[in-house]
N, C-alpha and C positions, 0 to 999 in steps of 0.2 A: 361424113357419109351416113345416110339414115338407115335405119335397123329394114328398112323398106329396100330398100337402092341394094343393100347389103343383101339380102335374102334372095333378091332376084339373080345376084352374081352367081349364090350358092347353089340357085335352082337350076340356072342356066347351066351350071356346069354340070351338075347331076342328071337333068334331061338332053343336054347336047353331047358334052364331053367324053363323059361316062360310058355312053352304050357301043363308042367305039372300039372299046375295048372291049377283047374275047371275054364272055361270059359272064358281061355286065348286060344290063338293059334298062331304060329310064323305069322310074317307080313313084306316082305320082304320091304314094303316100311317104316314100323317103324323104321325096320336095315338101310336101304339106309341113312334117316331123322338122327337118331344117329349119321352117319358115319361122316355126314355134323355137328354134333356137338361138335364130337370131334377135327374136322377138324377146326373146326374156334376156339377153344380154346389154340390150338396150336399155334393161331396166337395172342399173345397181341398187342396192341395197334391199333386197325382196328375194323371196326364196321360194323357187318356181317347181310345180311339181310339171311334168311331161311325161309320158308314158305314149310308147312305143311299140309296135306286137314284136314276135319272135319273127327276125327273115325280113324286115324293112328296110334292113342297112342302116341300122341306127349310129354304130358305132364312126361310120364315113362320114357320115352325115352330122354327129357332131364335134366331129375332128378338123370337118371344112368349116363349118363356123367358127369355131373357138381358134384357128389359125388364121382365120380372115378377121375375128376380133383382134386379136395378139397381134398380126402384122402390122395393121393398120392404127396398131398405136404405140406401134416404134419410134423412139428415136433417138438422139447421140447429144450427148451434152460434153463439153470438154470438162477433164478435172486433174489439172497438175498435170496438164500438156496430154493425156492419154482420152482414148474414147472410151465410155462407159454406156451400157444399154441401162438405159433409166424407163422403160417403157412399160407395157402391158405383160403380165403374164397369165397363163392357166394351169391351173391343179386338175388333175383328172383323178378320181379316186375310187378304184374297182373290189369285188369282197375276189373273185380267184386271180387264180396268175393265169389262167388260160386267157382270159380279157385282155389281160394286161402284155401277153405274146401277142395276142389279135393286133393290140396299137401299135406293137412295134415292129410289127410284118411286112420286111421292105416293101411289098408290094403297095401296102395301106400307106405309108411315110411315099412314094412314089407317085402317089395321086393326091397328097395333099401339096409337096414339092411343086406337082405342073400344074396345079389350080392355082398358088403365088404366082408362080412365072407367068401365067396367063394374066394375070392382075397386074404385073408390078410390082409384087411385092416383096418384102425382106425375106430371107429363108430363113427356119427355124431352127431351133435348137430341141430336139425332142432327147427327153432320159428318162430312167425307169431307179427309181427308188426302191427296193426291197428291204421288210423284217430281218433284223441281223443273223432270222435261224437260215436262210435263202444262200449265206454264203460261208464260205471253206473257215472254219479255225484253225491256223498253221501249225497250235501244240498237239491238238487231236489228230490231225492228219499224220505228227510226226511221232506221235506216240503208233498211230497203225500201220505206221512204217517201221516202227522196229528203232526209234532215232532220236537225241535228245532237243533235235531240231531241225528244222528242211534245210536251212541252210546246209548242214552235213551231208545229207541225202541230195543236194543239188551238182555239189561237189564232188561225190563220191564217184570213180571213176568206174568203182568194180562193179557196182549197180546196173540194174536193168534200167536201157534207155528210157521207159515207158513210167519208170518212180523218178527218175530225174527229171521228166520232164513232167510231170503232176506235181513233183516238187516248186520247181521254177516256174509255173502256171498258179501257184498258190501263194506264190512270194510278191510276184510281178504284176499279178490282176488284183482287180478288187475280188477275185474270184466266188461270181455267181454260179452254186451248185448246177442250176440249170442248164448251165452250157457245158456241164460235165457230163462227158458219157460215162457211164458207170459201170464198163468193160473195161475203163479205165483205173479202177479200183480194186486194192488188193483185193485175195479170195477172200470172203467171207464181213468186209465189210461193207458196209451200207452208208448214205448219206447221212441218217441220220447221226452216224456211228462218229463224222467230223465236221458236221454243224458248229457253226460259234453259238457257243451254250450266252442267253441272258448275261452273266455276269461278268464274262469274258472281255477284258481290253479287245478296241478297235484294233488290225492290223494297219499297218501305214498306210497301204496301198486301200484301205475300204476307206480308212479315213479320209483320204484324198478323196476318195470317189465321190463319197459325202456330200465333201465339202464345194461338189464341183459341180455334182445336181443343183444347187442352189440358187444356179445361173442359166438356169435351162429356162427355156421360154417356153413350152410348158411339162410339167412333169407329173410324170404318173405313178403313184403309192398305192397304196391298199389303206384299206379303211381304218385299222388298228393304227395304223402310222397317222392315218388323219386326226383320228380322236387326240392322239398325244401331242398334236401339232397346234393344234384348234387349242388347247390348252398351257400351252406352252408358248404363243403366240408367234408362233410362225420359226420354232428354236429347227426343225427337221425339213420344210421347204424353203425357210427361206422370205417366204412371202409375205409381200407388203402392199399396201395403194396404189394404185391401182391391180383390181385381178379377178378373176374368175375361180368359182369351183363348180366345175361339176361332179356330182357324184352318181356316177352310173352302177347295176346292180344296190340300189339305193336301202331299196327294204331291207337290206343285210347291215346297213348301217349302226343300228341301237344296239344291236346284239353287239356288233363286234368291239363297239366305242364302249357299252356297260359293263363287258370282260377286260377291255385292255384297262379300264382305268379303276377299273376292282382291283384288290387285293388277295391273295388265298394262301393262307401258311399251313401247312401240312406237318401235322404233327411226328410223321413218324420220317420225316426225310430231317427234321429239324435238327430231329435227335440223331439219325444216322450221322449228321455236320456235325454235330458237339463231340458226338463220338469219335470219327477219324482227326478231329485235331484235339484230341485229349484232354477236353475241357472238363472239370467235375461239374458242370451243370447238367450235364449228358445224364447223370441219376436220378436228377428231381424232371428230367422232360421224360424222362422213361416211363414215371410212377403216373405222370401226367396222361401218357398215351395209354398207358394199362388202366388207367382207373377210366376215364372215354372212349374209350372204344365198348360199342353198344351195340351189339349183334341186334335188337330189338329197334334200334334206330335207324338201318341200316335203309338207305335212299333220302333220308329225313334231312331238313334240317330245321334248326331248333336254335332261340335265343340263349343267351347265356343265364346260368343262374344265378344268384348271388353267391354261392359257395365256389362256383366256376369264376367267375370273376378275380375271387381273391385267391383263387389258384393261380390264375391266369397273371395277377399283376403279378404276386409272388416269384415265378417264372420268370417273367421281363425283368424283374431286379437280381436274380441271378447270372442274366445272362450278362448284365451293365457291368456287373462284380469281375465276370471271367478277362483273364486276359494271355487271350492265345497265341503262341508263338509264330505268328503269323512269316517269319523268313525261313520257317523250316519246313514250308509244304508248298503244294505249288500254287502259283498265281490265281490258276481257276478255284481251290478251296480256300484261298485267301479273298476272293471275289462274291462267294458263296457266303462267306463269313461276313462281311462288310453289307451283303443283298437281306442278311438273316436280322441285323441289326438293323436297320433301316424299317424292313416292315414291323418289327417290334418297335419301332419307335410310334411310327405312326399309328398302331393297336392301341399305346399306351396311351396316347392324345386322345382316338377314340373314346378310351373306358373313362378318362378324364373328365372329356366334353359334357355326355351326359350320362345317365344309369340307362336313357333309353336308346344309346347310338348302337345303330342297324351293323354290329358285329353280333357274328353267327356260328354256330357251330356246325359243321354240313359233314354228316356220315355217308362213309362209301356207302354203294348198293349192296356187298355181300356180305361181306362180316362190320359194319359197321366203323370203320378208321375216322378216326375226328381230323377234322382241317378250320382251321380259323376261317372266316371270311368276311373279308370289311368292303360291302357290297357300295358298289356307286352309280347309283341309274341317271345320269349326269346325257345321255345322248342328245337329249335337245339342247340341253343347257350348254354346251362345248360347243354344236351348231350355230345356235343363236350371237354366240359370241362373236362379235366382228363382225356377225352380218350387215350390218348398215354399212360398212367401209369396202364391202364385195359383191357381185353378182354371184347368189347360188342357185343352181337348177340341179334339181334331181330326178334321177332318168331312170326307166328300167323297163322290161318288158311287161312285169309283174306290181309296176307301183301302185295300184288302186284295188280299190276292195274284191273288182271283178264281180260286181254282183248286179253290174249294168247292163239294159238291152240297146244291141246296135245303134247307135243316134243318139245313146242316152248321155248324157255328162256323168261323168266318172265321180266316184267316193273315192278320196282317200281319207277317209276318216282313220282309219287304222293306223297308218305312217304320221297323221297329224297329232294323234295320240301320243306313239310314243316318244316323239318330239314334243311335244308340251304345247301344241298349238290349236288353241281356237280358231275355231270360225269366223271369229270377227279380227281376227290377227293383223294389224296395220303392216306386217312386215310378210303379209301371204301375197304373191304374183301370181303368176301364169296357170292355172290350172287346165291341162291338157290331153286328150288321149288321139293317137294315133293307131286303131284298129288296121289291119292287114285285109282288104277288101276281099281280092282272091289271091289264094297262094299257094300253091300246094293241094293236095287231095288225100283225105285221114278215112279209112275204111274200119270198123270198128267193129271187135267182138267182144261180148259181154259173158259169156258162161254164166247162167243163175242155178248151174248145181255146184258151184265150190264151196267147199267147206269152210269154217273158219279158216283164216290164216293161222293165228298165233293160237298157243295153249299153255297149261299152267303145268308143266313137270314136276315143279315142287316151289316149294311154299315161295313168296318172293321174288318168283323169277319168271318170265316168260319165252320164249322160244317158240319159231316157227314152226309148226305143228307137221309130225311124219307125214300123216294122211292129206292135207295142204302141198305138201311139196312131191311126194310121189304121182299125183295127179296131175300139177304144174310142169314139174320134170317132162311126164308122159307127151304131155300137151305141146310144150317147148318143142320138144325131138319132133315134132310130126311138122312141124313149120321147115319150109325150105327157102332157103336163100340165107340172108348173113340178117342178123336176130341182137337188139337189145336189149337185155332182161334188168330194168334200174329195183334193185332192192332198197332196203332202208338202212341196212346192217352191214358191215362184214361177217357177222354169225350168219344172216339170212343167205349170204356167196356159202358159208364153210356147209350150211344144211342142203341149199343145192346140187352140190358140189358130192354131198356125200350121197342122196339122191340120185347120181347122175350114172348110168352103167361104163365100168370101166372100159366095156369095148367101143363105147361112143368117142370118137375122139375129139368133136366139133367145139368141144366146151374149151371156152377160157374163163377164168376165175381173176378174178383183179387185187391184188395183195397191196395192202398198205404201203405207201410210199410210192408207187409205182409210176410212171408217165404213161397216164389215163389215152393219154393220144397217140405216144408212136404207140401203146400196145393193139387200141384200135386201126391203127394205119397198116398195121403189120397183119393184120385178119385175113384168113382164108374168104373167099366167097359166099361159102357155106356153112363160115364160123357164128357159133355161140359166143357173145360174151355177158359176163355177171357183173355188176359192180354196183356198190353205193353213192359211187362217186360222181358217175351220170346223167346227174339231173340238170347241170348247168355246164359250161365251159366245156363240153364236147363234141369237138366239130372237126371231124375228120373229114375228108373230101377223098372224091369217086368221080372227077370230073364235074360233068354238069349232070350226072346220073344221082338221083336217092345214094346214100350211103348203105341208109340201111332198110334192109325188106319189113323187117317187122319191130314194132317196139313192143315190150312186154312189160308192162307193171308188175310186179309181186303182189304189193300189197302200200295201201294210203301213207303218205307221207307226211303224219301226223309225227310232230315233236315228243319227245320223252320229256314229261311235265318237267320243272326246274324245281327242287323244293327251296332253293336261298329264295327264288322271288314267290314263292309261296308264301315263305315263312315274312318276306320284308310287306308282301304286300298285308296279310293279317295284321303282323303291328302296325300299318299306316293306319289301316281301318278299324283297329280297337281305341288307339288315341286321340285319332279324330272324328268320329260318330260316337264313341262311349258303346261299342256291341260289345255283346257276349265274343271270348274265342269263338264258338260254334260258330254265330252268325258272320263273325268275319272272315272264318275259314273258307265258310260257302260262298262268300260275293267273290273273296279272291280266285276257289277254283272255277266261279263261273267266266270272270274276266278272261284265266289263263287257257280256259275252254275255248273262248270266244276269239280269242288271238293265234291259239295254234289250229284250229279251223280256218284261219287268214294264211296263216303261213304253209299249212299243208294246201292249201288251192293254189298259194304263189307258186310252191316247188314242185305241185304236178302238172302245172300251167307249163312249167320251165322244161319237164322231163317231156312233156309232149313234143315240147318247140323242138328234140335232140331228132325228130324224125321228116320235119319238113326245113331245109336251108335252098332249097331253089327253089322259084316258082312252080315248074313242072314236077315236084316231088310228087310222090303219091307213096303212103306209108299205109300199112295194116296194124294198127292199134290192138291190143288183146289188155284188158284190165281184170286180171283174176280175182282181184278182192270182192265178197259179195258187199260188201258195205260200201261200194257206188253203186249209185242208183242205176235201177235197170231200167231201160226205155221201154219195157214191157210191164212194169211195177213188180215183178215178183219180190215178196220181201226178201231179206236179206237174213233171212236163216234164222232158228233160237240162239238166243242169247247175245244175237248181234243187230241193231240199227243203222239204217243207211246213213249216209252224210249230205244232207241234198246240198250243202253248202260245195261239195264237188264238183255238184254240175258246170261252177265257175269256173273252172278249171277250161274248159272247153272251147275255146276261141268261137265268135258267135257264129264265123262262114262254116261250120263244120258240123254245129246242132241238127240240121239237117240229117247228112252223116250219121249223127250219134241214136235220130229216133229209129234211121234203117239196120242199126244194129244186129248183126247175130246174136242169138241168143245162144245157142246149143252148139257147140263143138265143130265141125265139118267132119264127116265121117262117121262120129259117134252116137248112138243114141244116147236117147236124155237119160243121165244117171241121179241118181243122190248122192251129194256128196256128202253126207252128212256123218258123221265121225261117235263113236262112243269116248273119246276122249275129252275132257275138260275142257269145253272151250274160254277164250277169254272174257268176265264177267263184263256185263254190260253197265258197267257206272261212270260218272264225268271222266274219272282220269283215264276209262278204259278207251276213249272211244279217241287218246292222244295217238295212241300207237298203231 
């Protein structure tokens, strides 16, 4: 079957099939997006970029490909009299769980089902692999149970129905938190509170689960899983020759693959471990954390010195020396212990290997707490692996530089960067974009009297500014209908929040941990809500009605610089150019300028898409930061400069839209917002936040 033959199957059913259904309709750019899916699957061993706008149906569209690839290269081979599937499979690899709920949405698994069955083809094995913080740890559960284990609490007759059966749902499942209600949870604990902690033994039943994903035809992880997977060669999917990866939310990739396969030892949790199991090494890691911790260092991070160094091995041969009684505490600080040795081993390789290997010392933001960190920017390098033996395309609404006009061919230079790939890359496929023609309708106000957002309170620190938020506040309240205000913070939720008059009661506030979606599905008509969390995987449904009346920005979705890739990228560029520090300081903060300028267009490209998910949408935009550009040019206030690199952000049917802008409030006359307070200074690192 050719990649041709195939795509017209996929089309036909997206333009026929599809709009029989309530509250589908064909989408010629869905089909176009497909065509480009099948088209790079055709091609193994090359690594496809495609990009798709927000509201295309991307996610259907390449769930009917990659299940029309997978089926159609089933088949059964006997071995030792039993049948075995020896055939095609696909990796789908997303950065939230909301994506990752979207694939496994009977409704979506129900329209990939009657697209086979239209075909002939095999039906599939769809599963979802989750991070082992995602599910229940049976000792923490039976510790906030009051219990020296659930088994006792299953048993227990005098018990409340509702702990015995949390019990016996903890024993019997692989038990994913996510399908836990957590009304279901004693008073006062939290999920976080019986998470299987890192160091924690499998329970059986997750073990099993595991090991059962392995055989799914195709299975869905998160990125941090793929990176360890990719490295590990296939030790967590499973996967072999033939197979597919797609990686959709793609641009989230580097980041999450150069954290999971870093390392970070935290000096003062090190010693809290040495301390509850009574080690005397606990004294010399104490003198370690008091003699580094560096109020003056504080956000920094810093290579090691040579006096740190032979502190540092010193310490690791203490720790080789101790020998802790490891059956007299329980399994998890026995786990802890065993997780604490292991990264001292690898440290000690590290300081070994050379006097120049990229271990770091990275101080908190506030008082300065020392943390080891043996940094690994490996994210292309793990990609690339295996890729000749796989088809990989990577997908995303946000994959290219976005700094295209309508018809233009797309950059992704930025994503080819932090993957390690040239231009002339023998192993580069598909390069793609799928813009959204007409979709929706974005009505857009600019206010050019707001004041700075952020200000300096005191030395080190910055915060959303009163006089910024009393005016937003003000502003928010006047807006009718049901309102989402995406901040960048939970401090920016707690300043609005206190901002906000107690007799208002429309506000909801979004507290860490929370499920971002029922709290949104649960909203009055007329409800406020705040959150950081916003910008991507929130898709609440209103029928075929807009969700939401208005979206509100706070303020730019610019990254808080990184100092470990500050500090790794200065020593790359001192030992290989031969610059001064200064001079290497300055190309590395131009780089990390240059890229979180990329990354805040991808996530306000992303927080835009939370306001058009049907065609017939129509959303009212309000962007309060004066540091987007105004369609009217007014500068953007003392001490601060626009981002015209924002204007990407913008999907191009909508520019239109953006130059008819309000400028001035509705109702209000033109004010100054302009503040006697400190605003935030205008230098490269100023202009991340």
């Amino acid at each position: 079957m050719t990649s041709t033959r195939t795509a017209n199957r996929v089309q036909a059913f997206l333009a026929e099939r599809l709009p029989q259904r309530a509250g589908y309709q064909a989408n010629p750019v869905q089909m176009a997006y497909a065509g480009s899916m099948t088209g790079a699957l055709a091609q193994p061993g090359k690594l496809h970029f495609i990009e798709g706008d927000t509201g295309i149906g991307k996610s259907l569209a390449y769930s009917l490909a990659l299940a029309d690839w997978v089926a159609r290269g089933k088949r059964k081979h006997k071995d030792k009299g039993r049948n075995q599937d020896i055939g095609r499979r696909a990796i789908v690899a997303t950065h939230t769980r909301a994506l990752q709920r979207q694939l496994l949405d009977p409704e979506h698994l129900e329209l990939i089902a009657e697209y086979l069955a239209l075909e002939g083809l095999p039906s599939l094995r769809v599963g979802l692999r989750m991070g082992r913080g995602n599910y229940v740890s049976p000792e923490r559960l039976a510790r906030s149970l009051g219990a020296p284990e659930l088994a006792t609490v299953a048993k227990d007759r005098s018990r409340r129905d509702e702990e015995r059966t949390l019990a016996q749902w903890a024993l019997e499942t692989p038990g994913c938190l996510l399908d836990l209600e957590t009304d279901a949870l004693p008073e006062g604990v939290t999920l976080a509170d019986i998470c299987l902690l890192p160091q924690e033994p499998l329970p059986r039943a997750l073990e099993e689960h595991f090991q059962a994903t392995q055989s799914h035809d195709i299975l869905i992880i998160n990125h941090a899983l793929l990176a360890l997977d990719l490295v590990t060669e296939g030790s967590i999917t499973g996967a072999q020759t033939p197979y597919a990866l797609l990686l959709d939310e793609a641009g989230r990739f580097p980041d999450a693959a150069e954290s999971i396969l870093s390392e970070q030892l935290s000096l003062r949790a090190s010693h809290a471990l040495l301390d509850q199991l009574g080690i005397r090494a606990a004294h010399a890691w104490q003198e370690l954390l008091n003699g580094w911790t560096t109020p003056s260092h504080a956000g920094r991070a810093l290579p090691l010195s040579a006096p740190q160094r032979e502190q540092l091995v010193a310490a690791f041969q203490t720790l080789r020396r101790a020998k802790p009684n490891l059956d007299a505490v329980s399994s998890t600080l026995a786990a802890e212990w065993h997780r604490l040795m292991a990264q001292a081993d690898l440290m000690t390789m590290r300081l070994k290997d050379s006097p120049d290997s990229p271990l770091l010392v990275s101080h908190s933001p506030v008082i300065g707490l020392p943390s080891l960190v043996a940094q690994e920017p490996a994210a292309g390098r793990c990609l690339k692996s295996g890729a000749a033996s796989r088809c990989t395309i990577l997908t995303s609404a946000t994959l290219s530089d976005m700094q295209h006009a309508l018809g233009e061919a797309p950059s992704f230079d930025y994503l080819r960067g932090r993957l390690q790939l040239g231009t002339a890359d023998t192993r580069l496929g598909l390069k793609a974009s799928h813009p959204a023609l007409r979709f929706g309708r974005m009505r857009f106000t600019l206010p050019d009297d707001m004041p700075p957002p952020l200000w300096q309170p005191e030395a080190g620190r910055y915060a959303l500014s009163p006089t910024f938020c009393a005016i937003a506040t003000r502003r928010i309240r006047s807006l009718s209908g049901r309102v989402l205000v995406l901040a960048n913070a939970y401090s920016d939720v707690e300043a609005i929040r206190h901002a906000w008059p107690e007799e208002d009661a429309r506000l909801t506030t979004h507290a860490p941990g929370a499920n971002l979606n029922q709290i949104a599905e649960a909203l009055d008509e007329d409800a406020v809500l705040v959150t950081p969390s916003g910008w991507e995987g929130l898709s609440p449904t209103r029928g075929d009605r807009a969700f939401w009346d208005h979206l509100v920005i706070l303020r730019l979705p610019h990254p808080t610089p990184d100092p470990v890739l500050q500090a790794l990228l200065e020593q790359q560029f001192m030992r290989r150019g031969s610059r001064s520090r200064e001079e290497a300081s300055k190309l590395a903060r131009q780089i990390l300028l240059k890229q979180g300028g990329i990354r805040a267009t991808h996530k306000l490209r992303q927080g835009l898409g939370r306001g058009i998910r049907h065609p017939d949408d129509d959303v009212h935009v309000v962007i309060l930061d004066p540091r987007f550009p105004s369609p009217r040019g007014a500068p953007a206030g003392e001490g601060l400069r626009q981002h015209a690199q924002s204007l990407g952000a913008i999907p191009p049917r909508f520019l239109k839209d953006y130059r008819e802008a309000q400028t001035t409030w509705p109702g209000e006359a033109a004010t100054s917002g302009r503040s006697d307070q400190k605003p935030m200074p205008d230098t490269a690192w100023g202009t991340f936040f």
